[in-house]
Short mmCIF file of the C-alpha atoms (twelve columns), coordinates in Angstrom:
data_MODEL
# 
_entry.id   MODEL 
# 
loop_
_atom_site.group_PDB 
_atom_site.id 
_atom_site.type_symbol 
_atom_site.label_atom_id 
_atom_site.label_alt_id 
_atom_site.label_comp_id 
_atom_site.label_asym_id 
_atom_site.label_seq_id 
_atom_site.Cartn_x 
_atom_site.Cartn_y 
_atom_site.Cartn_z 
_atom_site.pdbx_PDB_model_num 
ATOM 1   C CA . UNK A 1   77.835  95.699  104.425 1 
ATOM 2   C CA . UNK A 2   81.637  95.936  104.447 1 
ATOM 3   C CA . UNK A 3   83.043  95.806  107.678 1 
ATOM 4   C CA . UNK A 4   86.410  94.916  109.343 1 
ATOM 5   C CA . UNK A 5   86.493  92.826  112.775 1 
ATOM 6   C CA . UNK A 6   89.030  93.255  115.016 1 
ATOM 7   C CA . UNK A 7   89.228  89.586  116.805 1 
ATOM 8   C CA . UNK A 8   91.790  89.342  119.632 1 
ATOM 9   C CA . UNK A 9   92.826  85.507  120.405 1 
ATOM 10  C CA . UNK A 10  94.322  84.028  123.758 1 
ATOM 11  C CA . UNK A 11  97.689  84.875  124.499 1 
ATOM 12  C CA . UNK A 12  98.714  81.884  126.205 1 
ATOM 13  C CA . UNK A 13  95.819  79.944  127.368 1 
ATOM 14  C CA . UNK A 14  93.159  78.930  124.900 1 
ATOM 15  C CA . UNK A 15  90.811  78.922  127.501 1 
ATOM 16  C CA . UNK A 16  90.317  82.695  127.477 1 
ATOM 17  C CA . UNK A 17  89.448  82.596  123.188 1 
ATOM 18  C CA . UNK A 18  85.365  83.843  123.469 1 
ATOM 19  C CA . UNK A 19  82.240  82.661  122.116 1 
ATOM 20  C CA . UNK A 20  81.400  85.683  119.865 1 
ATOM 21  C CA . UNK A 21  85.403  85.494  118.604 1 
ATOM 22  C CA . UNK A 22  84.803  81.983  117.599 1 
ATOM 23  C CA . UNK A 23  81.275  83.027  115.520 1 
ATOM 24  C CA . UNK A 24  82.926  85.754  114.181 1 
ATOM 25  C CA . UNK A 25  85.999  84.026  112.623 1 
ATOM 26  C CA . UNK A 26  83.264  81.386  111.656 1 
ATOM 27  C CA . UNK A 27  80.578  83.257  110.143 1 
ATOM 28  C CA . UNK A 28  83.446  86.233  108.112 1 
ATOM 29  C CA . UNK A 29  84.085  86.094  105.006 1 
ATOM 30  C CA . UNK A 30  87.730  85.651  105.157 1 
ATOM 31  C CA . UNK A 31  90.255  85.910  108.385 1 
ATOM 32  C CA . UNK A 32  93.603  88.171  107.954 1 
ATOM 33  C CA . UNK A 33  95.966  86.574  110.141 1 
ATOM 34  C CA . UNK A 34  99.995  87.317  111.136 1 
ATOM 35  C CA . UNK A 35  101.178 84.203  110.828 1 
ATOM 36  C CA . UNK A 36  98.685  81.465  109.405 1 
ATOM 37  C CA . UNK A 37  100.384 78.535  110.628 1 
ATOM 38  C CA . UNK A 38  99.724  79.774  114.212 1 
ATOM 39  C CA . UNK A 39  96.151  80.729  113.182 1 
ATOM 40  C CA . UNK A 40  95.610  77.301  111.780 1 
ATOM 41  C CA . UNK A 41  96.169  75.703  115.082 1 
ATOM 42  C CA . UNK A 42  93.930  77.894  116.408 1 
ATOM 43  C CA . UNK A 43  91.309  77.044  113.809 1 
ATOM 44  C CA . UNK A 44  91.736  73.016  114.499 1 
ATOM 45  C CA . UNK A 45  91.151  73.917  118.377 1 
ATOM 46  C CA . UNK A 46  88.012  75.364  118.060 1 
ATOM 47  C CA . UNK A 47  86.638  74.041  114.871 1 
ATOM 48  C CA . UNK A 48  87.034  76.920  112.414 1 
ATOM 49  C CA . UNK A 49  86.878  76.530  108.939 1 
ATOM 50  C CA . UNK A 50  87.685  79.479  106.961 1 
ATOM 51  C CA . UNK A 51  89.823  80.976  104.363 1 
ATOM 52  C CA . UNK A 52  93.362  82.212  105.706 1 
ATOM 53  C CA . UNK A 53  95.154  85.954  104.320 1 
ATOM 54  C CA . UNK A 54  98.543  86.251  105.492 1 
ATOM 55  C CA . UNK A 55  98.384  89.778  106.448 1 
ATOM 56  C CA . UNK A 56  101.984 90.829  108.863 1 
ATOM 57  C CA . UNK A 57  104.204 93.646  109.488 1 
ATOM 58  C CA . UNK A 58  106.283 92.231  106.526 1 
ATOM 59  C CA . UNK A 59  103.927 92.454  104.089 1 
ATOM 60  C CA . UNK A 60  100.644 95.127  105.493 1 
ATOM 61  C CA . UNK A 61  102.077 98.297  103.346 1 
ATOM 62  C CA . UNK A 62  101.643 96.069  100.062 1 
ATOM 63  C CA . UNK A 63  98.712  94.531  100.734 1 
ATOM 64  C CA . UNK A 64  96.147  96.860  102.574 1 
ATOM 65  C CA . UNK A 65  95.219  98.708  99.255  1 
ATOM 66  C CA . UNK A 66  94.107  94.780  97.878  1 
ATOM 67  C CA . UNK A 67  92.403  94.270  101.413 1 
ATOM 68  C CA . UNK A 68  90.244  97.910  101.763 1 
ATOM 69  C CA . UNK A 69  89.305  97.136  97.794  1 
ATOM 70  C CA . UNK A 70  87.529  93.593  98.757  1 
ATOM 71  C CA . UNK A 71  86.295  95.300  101.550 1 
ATOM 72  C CA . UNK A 72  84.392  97.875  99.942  1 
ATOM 73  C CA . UNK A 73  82.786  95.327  97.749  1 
ATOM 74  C CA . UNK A 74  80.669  94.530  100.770 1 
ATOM 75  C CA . UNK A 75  82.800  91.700  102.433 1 
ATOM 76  C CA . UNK A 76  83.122  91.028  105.838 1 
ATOM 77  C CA . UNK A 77  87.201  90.711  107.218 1 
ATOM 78  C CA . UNK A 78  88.302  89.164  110.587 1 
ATOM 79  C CA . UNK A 79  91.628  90.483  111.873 1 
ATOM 80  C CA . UNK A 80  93.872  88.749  114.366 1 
ATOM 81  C CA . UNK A 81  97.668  88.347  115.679 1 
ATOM 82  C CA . UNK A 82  99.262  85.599  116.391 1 
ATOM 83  C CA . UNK A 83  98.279  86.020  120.241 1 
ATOM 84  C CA . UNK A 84  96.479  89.308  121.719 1 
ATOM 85  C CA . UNK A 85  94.637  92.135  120.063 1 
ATOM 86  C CA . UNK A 86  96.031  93.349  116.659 1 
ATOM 87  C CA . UNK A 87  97.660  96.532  116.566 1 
ATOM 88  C CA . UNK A 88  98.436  97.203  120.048 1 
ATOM 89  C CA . UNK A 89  102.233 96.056  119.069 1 
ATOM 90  C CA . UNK A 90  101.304 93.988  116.221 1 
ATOM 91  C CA . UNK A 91  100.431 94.631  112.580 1 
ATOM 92  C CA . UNK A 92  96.709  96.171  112.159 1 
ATOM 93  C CA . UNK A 93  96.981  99.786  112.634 1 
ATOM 94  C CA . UNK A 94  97.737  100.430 109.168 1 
ATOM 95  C CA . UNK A 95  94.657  98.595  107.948 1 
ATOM 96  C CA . UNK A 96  92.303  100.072 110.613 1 
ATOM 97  C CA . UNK A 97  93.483  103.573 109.506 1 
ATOM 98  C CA . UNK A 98  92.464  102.929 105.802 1 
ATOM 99  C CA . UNK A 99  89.228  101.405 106.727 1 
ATOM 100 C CA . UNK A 100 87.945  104.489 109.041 1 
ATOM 101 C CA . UNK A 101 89.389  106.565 106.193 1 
ATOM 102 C CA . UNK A 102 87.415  104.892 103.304 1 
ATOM 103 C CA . UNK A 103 84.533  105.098 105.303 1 
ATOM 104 C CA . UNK A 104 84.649  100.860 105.999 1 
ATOM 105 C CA . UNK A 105 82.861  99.975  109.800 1 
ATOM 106 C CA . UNK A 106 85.541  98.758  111.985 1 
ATOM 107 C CA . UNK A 107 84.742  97.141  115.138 1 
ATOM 108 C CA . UNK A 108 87.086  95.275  118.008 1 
ATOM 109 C CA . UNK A 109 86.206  92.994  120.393 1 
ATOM 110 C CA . UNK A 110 87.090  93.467  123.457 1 
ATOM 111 C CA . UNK A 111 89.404  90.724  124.360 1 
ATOM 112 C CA . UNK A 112 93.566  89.770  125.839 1 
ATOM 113 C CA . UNK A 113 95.989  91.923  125.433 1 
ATOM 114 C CA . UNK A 114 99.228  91.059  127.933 1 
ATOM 115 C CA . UNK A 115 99.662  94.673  129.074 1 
ATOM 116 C CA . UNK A 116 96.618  94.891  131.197 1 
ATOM 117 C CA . UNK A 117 96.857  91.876  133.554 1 
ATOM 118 C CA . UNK A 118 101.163 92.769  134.177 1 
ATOM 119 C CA . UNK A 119 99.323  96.810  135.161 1 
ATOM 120 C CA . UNK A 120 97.232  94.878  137.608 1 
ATOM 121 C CA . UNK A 121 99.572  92.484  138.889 1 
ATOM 122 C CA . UNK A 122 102.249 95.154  139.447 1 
ATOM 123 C CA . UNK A 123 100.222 96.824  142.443 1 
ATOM 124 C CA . UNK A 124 100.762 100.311 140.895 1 
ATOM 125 C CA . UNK A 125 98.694  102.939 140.343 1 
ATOM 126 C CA . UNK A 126 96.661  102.065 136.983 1 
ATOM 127 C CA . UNK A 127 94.255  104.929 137.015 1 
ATOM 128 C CA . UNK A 128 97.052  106.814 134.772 1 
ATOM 129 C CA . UNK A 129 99.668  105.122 132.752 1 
ATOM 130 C CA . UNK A 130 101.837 105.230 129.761 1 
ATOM 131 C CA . UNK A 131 101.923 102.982 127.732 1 
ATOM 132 C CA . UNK A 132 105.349 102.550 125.425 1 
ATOM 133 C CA . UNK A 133 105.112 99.422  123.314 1 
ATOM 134 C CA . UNK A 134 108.502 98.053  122.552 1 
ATOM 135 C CA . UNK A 135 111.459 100.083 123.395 1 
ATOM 136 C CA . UNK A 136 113.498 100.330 120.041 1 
ATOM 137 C CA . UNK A 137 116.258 98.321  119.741 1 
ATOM 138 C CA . UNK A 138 118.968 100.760 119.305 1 
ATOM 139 C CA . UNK A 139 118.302 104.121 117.565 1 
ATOM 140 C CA . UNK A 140 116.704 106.316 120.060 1 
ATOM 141 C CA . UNK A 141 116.593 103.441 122.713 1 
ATOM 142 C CA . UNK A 142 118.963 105.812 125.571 1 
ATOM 143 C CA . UNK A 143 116.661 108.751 124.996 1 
ATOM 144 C CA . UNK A 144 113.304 106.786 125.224 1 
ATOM 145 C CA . UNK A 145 114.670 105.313 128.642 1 
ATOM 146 C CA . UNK A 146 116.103 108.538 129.957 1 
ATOM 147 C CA . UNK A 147 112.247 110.077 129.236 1 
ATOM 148 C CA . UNK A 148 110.918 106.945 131.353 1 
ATOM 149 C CA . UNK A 149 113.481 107.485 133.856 1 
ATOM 150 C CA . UNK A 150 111.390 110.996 134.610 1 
ATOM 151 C CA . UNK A 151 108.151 109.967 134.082 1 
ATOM 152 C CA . UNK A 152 105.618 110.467 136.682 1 
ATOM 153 C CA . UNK A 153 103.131 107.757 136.156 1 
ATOM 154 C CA . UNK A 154 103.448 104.197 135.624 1 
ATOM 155 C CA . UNK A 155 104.768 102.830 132.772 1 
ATOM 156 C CA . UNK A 156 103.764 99.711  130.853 1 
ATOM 157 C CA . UNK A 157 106.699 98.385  127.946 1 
ATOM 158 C CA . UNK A 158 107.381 95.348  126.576 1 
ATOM 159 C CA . UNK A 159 110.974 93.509  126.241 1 
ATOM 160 C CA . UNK A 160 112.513 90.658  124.349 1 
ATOM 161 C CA . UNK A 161 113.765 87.947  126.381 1 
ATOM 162 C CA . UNK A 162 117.101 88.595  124.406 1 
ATOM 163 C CA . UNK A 163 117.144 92.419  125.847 1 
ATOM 164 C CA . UNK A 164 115.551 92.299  129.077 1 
ATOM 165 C CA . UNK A 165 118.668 92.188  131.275 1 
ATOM 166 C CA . UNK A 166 120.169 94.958  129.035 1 
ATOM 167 C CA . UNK A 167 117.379 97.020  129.333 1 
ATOM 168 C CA . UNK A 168 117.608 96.769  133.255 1 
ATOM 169 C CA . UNK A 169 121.050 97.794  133.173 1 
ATOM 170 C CA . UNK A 170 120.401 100.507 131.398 1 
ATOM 171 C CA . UNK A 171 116.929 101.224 134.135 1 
ATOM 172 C CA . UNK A 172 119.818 100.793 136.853 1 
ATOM 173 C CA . UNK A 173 121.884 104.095 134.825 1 
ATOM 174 C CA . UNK A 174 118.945 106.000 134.963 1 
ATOM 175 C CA . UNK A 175 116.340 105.098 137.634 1 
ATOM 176 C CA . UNK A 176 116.994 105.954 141.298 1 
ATOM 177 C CA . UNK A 177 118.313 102.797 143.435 1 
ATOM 178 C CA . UNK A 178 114.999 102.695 145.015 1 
ATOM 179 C CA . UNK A 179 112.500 102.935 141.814 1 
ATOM 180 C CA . UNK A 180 110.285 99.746  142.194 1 
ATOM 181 C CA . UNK A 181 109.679 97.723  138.944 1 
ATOM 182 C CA . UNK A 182 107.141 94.803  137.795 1 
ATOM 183 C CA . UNK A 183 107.809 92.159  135.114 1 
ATOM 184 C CA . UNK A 184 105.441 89.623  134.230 1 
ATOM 185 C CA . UNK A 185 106.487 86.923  131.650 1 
ATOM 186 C CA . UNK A 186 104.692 83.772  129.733 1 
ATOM 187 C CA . UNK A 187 101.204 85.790  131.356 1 
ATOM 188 C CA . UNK A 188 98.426  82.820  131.294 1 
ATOM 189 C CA . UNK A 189 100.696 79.919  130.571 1 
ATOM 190 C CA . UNK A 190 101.593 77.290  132.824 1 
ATOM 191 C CA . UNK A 191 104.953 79.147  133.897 1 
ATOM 192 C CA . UNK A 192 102.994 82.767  134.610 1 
ATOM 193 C CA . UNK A 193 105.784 84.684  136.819 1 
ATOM 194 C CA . UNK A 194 105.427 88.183  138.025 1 
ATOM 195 C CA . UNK A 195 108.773 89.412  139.879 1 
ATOM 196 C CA . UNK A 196 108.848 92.873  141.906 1 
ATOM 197 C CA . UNK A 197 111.535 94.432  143.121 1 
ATOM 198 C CA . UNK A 198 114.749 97.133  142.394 1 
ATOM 199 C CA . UNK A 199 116.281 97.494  138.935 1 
ATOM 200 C CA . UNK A 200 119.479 95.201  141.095 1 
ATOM 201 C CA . UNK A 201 116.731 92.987  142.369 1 
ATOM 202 C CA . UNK A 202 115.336 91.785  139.457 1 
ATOM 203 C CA . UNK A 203 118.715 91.910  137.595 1 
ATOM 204 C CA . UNK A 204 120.081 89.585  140.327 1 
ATOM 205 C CA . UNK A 205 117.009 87.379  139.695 1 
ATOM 206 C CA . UNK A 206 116.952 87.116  135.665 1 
ATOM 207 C CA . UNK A 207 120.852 86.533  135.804 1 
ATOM 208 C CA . UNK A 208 120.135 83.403  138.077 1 
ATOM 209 C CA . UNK A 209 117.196 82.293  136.329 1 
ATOM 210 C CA . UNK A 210 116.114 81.055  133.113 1 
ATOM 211 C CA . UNK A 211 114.567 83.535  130.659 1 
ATOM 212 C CA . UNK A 212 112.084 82.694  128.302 1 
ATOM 213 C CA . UNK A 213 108.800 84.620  126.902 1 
ATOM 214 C CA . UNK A 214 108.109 88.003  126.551 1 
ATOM 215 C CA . UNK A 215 108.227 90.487  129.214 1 
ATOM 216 C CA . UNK A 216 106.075 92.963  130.126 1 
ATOM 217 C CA . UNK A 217 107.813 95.480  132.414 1 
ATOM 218 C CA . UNK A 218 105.978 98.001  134.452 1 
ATOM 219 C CA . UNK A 219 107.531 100.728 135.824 1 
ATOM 220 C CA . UNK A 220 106.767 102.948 139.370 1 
ATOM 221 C CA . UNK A 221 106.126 106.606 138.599 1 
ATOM 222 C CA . UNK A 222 108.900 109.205 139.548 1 
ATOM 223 C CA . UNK A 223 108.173 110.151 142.511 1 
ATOM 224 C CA . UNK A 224 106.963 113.965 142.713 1 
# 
């Protein structure tokens, strides 16, 4: 029976890869992976041997035609990311769209994905939030944060290390002084960090410290 997989993988410590992901990328009939040289390492970890498709944002219009074909010939696909669950920020959306279109099961295994533990860890209200992926680079970047700035309920993004202390300039333009914000960086990994605090708090403490990893950065609701 065709069927797509969904297979999210650690995003830091290996530790957290499941049991059923590791049958699953054992027993499909192929694995579609972002980058296959990070998937291979993965593979050597946990004793996988199967057949690699590079399948990334580069490349996903091109090839998801190819993929939904050998799927409807009654194959069996694993997706993954490099780290986390595909599509939330990383390529798979396009392929799980075709799939439920052509009629092709898709299933996803529950699994990491680095917004959910930075919600937690932030101590705001989770039983509502937005969640905005990756704030664009430039086009349309002043608008997106102005619509944050009035937001109501918490707000989950994620940053580049390269953009993170622009980005809380631009919070400090926008936000009231008092507007409390949560980022959590390198989440599982040996140097977790989760720093609270004012838009000039946590600038203070990124300018003084080194930044590395992605950021997730949670935002307090406006208050009402």
């Amino acid at each position: 029976m065709s069927k797509l997989i969904v297979v999210p993988t650690p995003i830091g410590n290996l530790e957290d890869m499941t049991f059923r992901a590791i049958r699953i990328l054992k027993e499909a009939d192929a694995v579609l992976a972002e980058d296959t040289r990070t998937t291979v390492k993965l593979f050597q970890k946990f004793e996988i041997e199967n057949k690699l498709i590079s399948h990334h944002l580069n490349n996903e219009h091109k090839t998801v035609d190819r993929i939904v074909n050998e799927l409807e010939s009654g194959l069996t696909y694993a997706l993954v990311s490099d780290a986390g669950t595909p599509a939330i920020s990383d390529p798979g959306f396009l392929l799980v769209r075709e799939c439920v279109r052509k009629g092709i099961e898709v299933e996803c295994l529950p699994g990491p994905t680095a917004f959910v533990p930075a919600l937690v860890n932030s101590g705001f209200p989770c039983e509502k939030f937005v969640y905005e992926g990756f704030l664009p680079t430039k086009k349309g970047r002043q608008t997106r944060i102005m619509q944050i700035a009035e937001e109501q309920r918490t707000v989950v993004l994620y940053e580049s290390p390269h953009r993170i202390l622009k980005a809380l300039k631009q919070f400090q333009e926008h936000f009231e002084a008092d507007r409390q914000i949560s980022i959590s960086r390198e989440i599982s990994k040996k140097f977790e960090e989760t720093v609270r605090g004012t838009t000039a708090e946590l600038l203070h403490h990124f300018t003084n410290n080194p930044i590395k990893g992605e950021f997730v950065v949670v935002v307090e609701g406006k208050a009402k």
